[in-house]
N, C-alpha and C positions, 0 to 999 in steps of 0.2 A: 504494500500500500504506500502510494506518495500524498504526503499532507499539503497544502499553501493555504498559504493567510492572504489576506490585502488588508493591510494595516492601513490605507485611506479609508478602509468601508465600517473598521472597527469602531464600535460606540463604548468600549470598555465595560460592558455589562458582567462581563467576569463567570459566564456561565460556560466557555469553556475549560477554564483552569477546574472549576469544581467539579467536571463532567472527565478532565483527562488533564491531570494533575504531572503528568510525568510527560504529556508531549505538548502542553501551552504552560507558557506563564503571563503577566503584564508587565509592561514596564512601570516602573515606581514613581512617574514623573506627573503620564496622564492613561495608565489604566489599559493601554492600547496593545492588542497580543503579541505575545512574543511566542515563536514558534521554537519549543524547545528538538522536537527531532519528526524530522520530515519523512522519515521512513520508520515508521513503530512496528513493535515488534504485533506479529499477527494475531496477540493475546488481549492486544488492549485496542484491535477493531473495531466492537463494537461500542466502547468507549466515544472513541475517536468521530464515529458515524451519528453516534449519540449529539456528539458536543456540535459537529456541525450542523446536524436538523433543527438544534435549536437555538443558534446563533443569529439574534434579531436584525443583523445587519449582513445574514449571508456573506460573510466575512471570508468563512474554511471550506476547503474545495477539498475530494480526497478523491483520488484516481486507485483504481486496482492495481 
């Protein structure tokens, strides 16, 4: 699986850190995602697929 963010479209709602804690973080400044790893491992899929369905600003993109 390949992860991307578009940190112009992020609203900092922080709903995918809490959804996949180990492949988003924010940054500390204004809240705007930070993509900790673009390729996760296949365990934490549906995590990942989680965070981006619910992502208010269609932010995270995930390709097979």
């Amino acid at each position: 699986m390949k992860v991307t963010v578009d940190q112009d479209r992020c609203v900092g709602s922080g709903q995918c850190v809490l959804t996949a804690e180990a492949v988003f973080d924010q940054r500390d400044e204004d809240g705007v995602v930070v993509l900790l790893n673009a390729n996760p491992p296949e365990h934490l899929a549906d995590d990942v697929h989680q965070a981006a369905a619910i992502c208010p600003a269609a932010a995270i993109t995930t390709e097979p």
